[in-house]
C-alpha positions as CSV (number, residue, x, y, z in Angstrom):
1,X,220.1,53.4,93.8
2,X,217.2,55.0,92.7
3,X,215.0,53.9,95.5
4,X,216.7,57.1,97.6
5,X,214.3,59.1,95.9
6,X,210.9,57.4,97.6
7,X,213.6,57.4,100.9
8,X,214.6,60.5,100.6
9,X,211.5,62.1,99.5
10,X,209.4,60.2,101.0
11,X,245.6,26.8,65.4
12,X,243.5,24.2,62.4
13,X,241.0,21.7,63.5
14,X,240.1,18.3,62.2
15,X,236.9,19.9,60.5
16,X,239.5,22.4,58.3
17,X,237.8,25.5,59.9
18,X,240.0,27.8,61.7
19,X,239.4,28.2,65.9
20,X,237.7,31.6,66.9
21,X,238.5,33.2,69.9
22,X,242.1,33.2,69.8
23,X,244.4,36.3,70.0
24,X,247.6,37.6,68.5
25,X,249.3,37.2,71.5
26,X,248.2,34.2,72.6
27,X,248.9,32.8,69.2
28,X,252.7,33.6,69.4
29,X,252.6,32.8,73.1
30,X,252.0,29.2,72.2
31,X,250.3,27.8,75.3
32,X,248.1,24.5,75.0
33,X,244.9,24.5,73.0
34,X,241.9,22.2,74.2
35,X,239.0,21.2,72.5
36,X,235.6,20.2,74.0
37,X,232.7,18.6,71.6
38,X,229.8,18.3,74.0
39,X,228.1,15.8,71.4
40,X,231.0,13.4,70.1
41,X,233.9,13.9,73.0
42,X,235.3,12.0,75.5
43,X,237.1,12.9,78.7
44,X,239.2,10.3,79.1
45,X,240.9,11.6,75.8
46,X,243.7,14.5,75.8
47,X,241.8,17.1,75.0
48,X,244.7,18.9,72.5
49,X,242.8,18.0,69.1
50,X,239.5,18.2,67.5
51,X,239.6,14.1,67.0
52,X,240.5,14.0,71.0
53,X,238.0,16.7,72.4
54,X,236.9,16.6,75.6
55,X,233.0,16.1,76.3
56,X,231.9,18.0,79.3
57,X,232.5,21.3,81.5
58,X,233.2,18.9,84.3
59,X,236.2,17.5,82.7
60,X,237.0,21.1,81.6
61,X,236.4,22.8,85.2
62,X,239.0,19.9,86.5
63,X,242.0,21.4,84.9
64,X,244.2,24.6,85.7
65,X,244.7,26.5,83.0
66,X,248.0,28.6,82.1
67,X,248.7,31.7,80.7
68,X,248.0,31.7,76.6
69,X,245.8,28.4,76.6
70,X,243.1,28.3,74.8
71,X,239.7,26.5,75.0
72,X,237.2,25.9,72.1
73,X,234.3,24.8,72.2
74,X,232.7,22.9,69.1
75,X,230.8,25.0,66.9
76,X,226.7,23.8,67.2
77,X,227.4,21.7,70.6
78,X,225.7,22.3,73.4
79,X,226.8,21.6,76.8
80,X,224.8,21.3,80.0
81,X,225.7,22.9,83.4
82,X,228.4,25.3,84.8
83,X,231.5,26.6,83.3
84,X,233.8,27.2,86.0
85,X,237.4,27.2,84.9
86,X,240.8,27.1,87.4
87,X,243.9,29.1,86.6
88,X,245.0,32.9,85.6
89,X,246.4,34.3,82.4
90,X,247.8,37.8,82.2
91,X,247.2,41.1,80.4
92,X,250.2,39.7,77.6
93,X,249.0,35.8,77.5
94,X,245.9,35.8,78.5
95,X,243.3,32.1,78.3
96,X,240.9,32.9,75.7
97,X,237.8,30.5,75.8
98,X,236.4,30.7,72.2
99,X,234.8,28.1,69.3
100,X,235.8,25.9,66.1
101,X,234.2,24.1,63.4
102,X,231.2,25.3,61.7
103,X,227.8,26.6,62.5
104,X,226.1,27.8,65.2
105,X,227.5,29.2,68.6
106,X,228.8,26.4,70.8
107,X,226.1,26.4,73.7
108,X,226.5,27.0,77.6
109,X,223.2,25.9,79.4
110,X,223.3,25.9,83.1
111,X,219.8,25.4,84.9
112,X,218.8,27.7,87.6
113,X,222.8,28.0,88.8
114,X,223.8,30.7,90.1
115,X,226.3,31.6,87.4
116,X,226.6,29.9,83.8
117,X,230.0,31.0,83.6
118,X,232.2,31.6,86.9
119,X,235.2,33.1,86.9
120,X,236.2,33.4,90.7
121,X,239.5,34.6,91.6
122,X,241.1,33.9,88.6
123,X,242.3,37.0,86.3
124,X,243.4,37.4,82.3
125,X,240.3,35.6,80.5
126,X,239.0,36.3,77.2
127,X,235.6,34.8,76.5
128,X,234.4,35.0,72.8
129,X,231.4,33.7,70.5
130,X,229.9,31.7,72.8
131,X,225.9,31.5,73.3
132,X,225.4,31.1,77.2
133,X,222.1,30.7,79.7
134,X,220.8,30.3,82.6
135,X,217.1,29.1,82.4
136,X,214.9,28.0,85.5
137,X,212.1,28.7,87.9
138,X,214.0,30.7,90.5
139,X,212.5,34.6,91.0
140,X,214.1,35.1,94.5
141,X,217.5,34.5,94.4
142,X,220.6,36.2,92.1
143,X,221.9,33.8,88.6
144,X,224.2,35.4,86.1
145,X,225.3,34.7,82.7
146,X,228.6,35.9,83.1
147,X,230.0,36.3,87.0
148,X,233.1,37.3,87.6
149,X,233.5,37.2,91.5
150,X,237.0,38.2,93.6
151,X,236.8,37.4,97.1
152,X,239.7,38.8,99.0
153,X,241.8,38.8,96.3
154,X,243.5,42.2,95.5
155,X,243.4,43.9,91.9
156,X,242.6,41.4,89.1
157,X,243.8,42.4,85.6
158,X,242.4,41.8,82.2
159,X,238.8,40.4,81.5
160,X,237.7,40.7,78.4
161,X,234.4,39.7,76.9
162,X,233.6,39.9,73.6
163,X,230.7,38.7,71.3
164,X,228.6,36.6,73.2
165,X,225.1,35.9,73.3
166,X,223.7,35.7,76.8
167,X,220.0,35.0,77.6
168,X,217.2,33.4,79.6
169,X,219.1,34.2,82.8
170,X,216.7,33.3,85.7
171,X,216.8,34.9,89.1
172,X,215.5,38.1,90.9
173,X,216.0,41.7,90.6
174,X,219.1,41.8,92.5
175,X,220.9,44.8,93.3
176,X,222.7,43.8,96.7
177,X,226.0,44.5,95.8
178,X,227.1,40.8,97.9
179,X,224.9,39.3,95.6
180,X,223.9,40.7,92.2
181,X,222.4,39.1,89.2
182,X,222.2,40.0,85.5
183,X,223.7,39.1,82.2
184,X,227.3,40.2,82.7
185,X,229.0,41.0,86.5
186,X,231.7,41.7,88.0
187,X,232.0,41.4,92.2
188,X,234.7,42.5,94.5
189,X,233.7,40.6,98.2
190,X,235.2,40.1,101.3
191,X,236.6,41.8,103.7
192,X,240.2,41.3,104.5
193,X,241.9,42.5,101.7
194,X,241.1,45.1,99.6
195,X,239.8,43.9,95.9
196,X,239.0,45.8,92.8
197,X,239.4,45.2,88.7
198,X,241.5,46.3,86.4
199,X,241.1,46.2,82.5
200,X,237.5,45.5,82.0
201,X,236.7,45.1,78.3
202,X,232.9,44.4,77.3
203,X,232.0,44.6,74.1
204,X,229.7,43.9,70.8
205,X,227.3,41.6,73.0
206,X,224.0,40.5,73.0
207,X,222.2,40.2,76.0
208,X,218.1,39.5,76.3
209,X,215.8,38.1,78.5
210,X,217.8,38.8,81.7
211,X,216.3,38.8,85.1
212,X,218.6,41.4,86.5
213,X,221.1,44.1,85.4
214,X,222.4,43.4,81.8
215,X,226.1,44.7,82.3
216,X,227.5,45.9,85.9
217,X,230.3,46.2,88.4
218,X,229.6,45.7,92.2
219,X,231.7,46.2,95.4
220,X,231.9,45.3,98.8
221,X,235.1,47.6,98.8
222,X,233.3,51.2,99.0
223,X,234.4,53.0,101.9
224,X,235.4,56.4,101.4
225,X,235.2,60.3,101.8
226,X,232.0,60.6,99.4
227,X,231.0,57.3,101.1
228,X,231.5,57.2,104.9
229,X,228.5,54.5,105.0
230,X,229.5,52.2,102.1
231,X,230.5,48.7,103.1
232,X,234.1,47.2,103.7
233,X,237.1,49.1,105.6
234,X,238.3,50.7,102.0
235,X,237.9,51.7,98.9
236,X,238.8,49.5,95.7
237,X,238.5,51.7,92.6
238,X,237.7,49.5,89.0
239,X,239.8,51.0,86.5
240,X,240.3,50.3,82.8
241,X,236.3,49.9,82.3
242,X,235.2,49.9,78.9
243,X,231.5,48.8,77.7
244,X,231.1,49.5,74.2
245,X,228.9,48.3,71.3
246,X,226.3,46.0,73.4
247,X,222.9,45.5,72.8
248,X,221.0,44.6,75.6
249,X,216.8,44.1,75.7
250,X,213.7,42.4,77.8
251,X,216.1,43.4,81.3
252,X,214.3,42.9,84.3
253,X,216.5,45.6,86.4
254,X,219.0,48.1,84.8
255,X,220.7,48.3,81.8
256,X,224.4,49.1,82.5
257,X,225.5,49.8,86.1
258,X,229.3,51.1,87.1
259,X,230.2,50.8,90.9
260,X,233.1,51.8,92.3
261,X,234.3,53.0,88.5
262,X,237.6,55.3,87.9
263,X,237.4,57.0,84.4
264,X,234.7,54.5,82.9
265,X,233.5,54.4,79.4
266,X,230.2,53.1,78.5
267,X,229.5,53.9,74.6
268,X,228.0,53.1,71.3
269,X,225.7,50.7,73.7
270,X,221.6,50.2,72.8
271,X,219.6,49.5,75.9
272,X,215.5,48.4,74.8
273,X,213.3,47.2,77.4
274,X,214.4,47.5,81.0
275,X,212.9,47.6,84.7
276,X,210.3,44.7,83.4
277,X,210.6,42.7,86.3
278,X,211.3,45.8,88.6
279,X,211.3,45.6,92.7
280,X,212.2,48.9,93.0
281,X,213.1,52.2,90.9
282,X,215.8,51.6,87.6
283,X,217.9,53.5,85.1
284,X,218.6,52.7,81.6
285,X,222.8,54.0,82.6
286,X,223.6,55.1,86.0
287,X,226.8,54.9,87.8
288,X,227.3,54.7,91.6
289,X,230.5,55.5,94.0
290,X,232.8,56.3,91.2
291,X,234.5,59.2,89.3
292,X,233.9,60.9,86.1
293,X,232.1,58.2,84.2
294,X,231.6,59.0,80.3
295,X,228.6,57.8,79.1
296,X,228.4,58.7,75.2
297,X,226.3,57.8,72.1
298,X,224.1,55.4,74.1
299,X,220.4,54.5,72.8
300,X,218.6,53.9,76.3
301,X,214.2,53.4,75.1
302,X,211.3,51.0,76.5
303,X,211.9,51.4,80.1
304,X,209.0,50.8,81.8
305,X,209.0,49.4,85.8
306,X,205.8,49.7,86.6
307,X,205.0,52.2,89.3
308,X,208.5,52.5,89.8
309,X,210.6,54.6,87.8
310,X,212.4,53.6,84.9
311,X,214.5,56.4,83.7
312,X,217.2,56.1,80.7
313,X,219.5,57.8,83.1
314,X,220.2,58.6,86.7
315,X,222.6,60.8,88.6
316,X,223.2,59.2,91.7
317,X,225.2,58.8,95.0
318,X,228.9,59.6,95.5
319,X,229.7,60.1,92.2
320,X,232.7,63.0,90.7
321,X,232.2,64.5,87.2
322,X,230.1,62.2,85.3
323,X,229.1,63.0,81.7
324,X,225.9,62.4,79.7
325,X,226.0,63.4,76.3
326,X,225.2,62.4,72.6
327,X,222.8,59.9,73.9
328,X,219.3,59.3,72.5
329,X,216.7,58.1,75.4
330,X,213.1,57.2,73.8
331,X,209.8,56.2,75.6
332,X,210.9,55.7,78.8
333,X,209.4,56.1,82.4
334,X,211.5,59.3,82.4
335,X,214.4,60.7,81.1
336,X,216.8,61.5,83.9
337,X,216.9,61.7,87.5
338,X,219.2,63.3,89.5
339,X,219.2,62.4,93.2
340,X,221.7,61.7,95.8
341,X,221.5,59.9,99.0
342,X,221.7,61.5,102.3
343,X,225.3,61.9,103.2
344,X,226.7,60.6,99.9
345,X,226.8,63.9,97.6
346,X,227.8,63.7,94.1
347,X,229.3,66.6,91.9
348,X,230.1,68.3,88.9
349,X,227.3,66.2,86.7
350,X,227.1,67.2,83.6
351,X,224.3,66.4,81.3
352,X,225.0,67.8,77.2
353,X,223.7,67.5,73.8
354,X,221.2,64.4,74.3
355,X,217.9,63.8,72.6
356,X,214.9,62.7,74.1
357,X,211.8,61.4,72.7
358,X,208.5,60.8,74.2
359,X,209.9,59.7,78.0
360,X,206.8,60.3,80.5
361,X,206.5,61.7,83.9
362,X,205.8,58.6,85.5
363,X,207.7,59.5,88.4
364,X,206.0,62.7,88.3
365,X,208.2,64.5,85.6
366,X,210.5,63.8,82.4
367,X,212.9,65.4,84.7
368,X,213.3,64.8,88.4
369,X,215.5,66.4,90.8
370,X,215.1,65.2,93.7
371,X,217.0,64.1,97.9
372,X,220.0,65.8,98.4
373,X,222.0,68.4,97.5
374,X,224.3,67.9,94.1
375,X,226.7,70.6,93.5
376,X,227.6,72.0,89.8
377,X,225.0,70.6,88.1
378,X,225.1,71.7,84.1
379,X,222.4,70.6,81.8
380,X,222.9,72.7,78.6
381,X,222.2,71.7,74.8
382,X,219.6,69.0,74.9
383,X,216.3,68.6,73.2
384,X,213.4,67.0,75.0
385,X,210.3,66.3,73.0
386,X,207.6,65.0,75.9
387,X,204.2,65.9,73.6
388,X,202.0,63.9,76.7
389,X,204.0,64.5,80.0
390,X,201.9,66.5,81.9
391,X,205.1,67.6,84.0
392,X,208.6,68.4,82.1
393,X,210.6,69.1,84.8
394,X,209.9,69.3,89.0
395,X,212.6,70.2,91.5
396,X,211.9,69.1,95.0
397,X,215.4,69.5,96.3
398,X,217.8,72.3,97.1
399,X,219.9,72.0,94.1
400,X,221.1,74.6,92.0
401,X,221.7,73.7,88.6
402,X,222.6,75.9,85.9
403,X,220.2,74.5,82.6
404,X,220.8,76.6,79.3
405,X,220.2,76.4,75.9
406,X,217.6,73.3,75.9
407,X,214.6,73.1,73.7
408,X,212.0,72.0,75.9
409,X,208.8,70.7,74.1
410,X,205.9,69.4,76.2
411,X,202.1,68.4,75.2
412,X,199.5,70.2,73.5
413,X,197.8,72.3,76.0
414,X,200.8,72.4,78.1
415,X,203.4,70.5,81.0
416,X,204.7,72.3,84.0
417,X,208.0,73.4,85.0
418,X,207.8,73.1,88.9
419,X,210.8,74.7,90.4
420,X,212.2,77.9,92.3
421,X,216.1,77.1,92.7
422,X,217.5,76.3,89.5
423,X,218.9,78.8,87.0
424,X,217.4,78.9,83.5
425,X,219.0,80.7,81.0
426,X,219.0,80.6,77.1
427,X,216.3,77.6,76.7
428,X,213.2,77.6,74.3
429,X,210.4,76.7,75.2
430,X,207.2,75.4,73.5
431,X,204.1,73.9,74.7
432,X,205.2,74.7,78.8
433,X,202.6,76.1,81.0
434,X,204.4,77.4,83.5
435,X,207.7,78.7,82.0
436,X,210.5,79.1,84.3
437,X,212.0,82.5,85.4
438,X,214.6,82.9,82.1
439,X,215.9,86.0,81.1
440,X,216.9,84.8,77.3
441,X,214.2,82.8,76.9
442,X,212.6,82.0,73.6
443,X,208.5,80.8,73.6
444,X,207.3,79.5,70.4
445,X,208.2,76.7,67.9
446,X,211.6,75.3,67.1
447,X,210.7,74.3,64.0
448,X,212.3,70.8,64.2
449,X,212.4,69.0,60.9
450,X,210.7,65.9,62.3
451,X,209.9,65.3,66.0
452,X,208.7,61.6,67.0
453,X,211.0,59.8,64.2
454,X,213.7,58.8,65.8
455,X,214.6,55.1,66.5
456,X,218.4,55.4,68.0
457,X,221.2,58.1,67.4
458,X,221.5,56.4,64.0
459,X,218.5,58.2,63.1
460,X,217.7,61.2,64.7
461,X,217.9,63.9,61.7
462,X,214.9,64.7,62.6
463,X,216.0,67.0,65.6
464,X,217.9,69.1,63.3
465,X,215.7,72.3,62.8
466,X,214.8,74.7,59.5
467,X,217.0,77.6,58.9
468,X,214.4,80.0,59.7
469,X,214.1,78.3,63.9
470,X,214.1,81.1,66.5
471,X,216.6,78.4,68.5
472,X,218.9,79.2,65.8
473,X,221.9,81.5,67.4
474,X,219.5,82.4,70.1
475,X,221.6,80.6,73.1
476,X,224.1,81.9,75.6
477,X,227.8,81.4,75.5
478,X,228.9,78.9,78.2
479,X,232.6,79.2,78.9
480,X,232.2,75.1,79.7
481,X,230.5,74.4,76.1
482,X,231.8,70.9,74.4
483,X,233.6,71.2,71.3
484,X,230.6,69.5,68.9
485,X,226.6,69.0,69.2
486,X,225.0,65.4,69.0
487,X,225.7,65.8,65.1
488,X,229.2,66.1,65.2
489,X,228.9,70.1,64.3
490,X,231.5,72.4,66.0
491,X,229.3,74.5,68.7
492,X,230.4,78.4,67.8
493,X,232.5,80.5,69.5
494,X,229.7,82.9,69.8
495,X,226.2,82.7,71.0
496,X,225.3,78.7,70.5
497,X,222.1,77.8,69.5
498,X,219.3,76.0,71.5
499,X,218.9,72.6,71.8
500,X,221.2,69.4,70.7
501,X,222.1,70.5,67.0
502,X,224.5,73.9,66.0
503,X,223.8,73.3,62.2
504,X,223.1,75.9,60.1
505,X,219.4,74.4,59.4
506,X,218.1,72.7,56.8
């Protein structure tokens, strides 16, 4: 990943309480419900009512489950070890693993396993509301909360995860993609049949205190045009990828990682604390080997990896028309870096209407381009506000981005702009020492209403400016411009303004 930059640059229950985790369709489906109380069960019981639960995961991992069963777990149980369930559902009737009863999240602890809950090929699962963990002593080796694995299996359909709280997940910072760890993953291995996932749904999770990545794809299935290196004899695209709504914190790799990814969506997401247990260089939202990934009102802050970089996002290998915009990224390592791998080039990045509060230049700027060439770069209507980088913005490779109408604040006294192959057109810039070659330029203040307040893109008002701003009206049209700013104001037909907000001040 972003270690190519140091390469390359150097139904009721017997308690009254209705079950949770249940769908419409599995509900008219009518498959077989089973119950499991961890405190009060017992497996030698039928396991089709409260008052004849089952009592451990053993008992549960025994059985093969059918399309539209259901499992539920006993609300304030806690069960010891791995979840491993046999059997497939399907996109209409898929086994949904949920809770009844009353009180707190049923509990799944495993101790230093490799996966708390493994779902290995098997397809159509719906896990809900459950509170899963992976505790232990092990730093060198990969454990996940949630691991989905298919091995030689072809194109599994319909996962959906939803509403769990996953935590204290051991391990290292694994980012082999045979072998990853983190809170949430998905694996396509082997190598004689060509495996890849369809229908990914991850939403409105918690996830803290996780060794690796929080929320990823991975592939052994990579091979292709953009990637003549990858591994496997193919290519197996991951379609159907949504990860919304997710709060993730205390990460010891990256936040949210998309391999292989066709069309992904990763939005509405909060991402605080990550590379804290970093072996090498980490972004807050990257993607890697896939095809226009929308990444979209994202919080990304607290990345910090030591002296490696920990940047909110990253523009990477092999990649097709990924988007950044409306994201807020907040005191971070660094804000973005864009660098591609020898031999895998990525295009048509673009980067659009973000904020960006008080990243640093660990890496040796808020904003690194750096390896190989990247073709049709656009970085246009964002607003950085670095007041103690002592570098904005360095260019040490032969890319040519075009990078208008910004507002570009750095710290009292000044940050450099090192670069001599990117076009600059339309920006403002305040507090730069060395201001880049830019024929529309504006030097001075923007006059933002309050820089330094914001905690997320709930709250960032404060990069709105006054009605009197010299950004105000003062950009270049862009025939490529989005249809609204990071407020949800429509960018004019005419000259735009500079920076993430086309309001008419306040």
């Amino acid at each position: 990943m972003i270690s190519a930059l140091i390469l390359a640059c150097s139904a009721g229950t017997a308690t009254g309480a209705a079950p949770t985790g249940a769908t419409t369709s599995e509900q008219k489906a009518g498959g077989t419900t089973y119950y499991v109380d961890c405190s009060a069960g017992n497996d030698a019981e039928n396991g089709t009512s409260a008052g004849t639960a089952w009592r451990t995961l053993q008992k549960v991992n025994s059985i093969v489950f059918r399309p539209a069963d259901r499992i539920l777990f006993r609300k304030g149980s806690t069960c010891q070890g791995e979840l491993v369930p046999q059997g497939s559902g399907s996109d209409k009737n898929p086994i949904a693993v949920g809770s009844y009863g009353s009180g707190a999240r049923p509990k799944l602890v495993a101790s230093d396993a490799r996966a708390a809950v493994y779902l290995h090929n098997v397809e159509g699962w719906e896990i809900r509301g459950l509170d899963i963990s992976d505790p232990g002593g092990n730093v060198t080796d990969p454990r996940t909360g949630i691991y989905v694995e298919l091995t030689d299996y072809g194109v599994g359909s319909h996962y959906v995860f939803d509403d769990n709280y996953v935590h204290d997940v051991a391990g290292c910072d694994c980012t082999n993609p045979g072998q990853p760890g983190g809170g949430i993953v998905f694996n396509a291995t082997g190598s004689g049949k060509v495996t890849s996932f369809s229908g990914i749904t991850v939403t409105d999770n918690t996830l803290r205190d996780v060794s690796g990545i929080g929320i990823g794809t991975s592939s052994l299935w990579a091979r292709r045009a953009l990637y003549p290196s990858g591994p496997g004899s193919a290519y197996g695209p991951d379609t159907g990828i949504e990860i919304e709504r997710n709060h993730l914190s205390r990460l010891g790799g990256d936040g949210i990682n998309i391999t292989n990814g066709q069309h992904a969506m990763i939005q509405h997401n909060t991402v605080e604390g990550f590379g804290l247990k970093a072996t090498t260089d980490h972004a807050g939202i990257w993607a890697w080997n896939s095809d226009y990934t929308t990444m979209q009102y994202n919080t990304i802050g607290g990345g910090d990896a030591g002296k490696f970089g920990a940047f909110a996002f990253d523009v990477d290998g092999a990649d097709v028309g990924d988007l950044y915009q409306y994201n807020v990224s907040h005191d971070n390592s660094g804000l973005m870096l864009i660098c591609s791998v020898e031999g895998l080039p990525s295009d048509r990045p673009t980067i659009r209407y973000n904020i960006s509060q008080n990243d640093r230049d660990v890496s040796g700027g808020v904003i690194i381009l750096a390896c190989t060439k990247q073709t049709n770069i656009s970085i246009y209507g964002n607003t950085v506000y670095a007041p103690t980088a002592d570098t904005m913005w360095w260019n040490i490779s032969p890319d040519t981005p075009l990078v208008a109408n910004n507002i570009f604040v750095g710290k009292p006294g000044g940050s450099a702009f090192k670069d001599t192959t990117s076009t600059f057109t339309g920006n403002l810039y305040q507090n730069i020492s060395t201001v880049p070659a830019d024929a529309q330029r504006v030097l001075g203040d923007p006059q933002l209403v309050k820089p330094g307040s914001a905690t997320s893109i709930d709250d960032a008002t404060g990069y709105r400016f006054k009605k009197s701003s010299p950004a105000r009206g003062s950009g270049v049209r862009l025939p490529q411009d989005a249809a609204r700013d990071f407020f949800g104001n429509r960018v004019p037909a005419g000259n735009p303004s500079m920076g993430a907000y086309q309001g008419p001040g306040v």
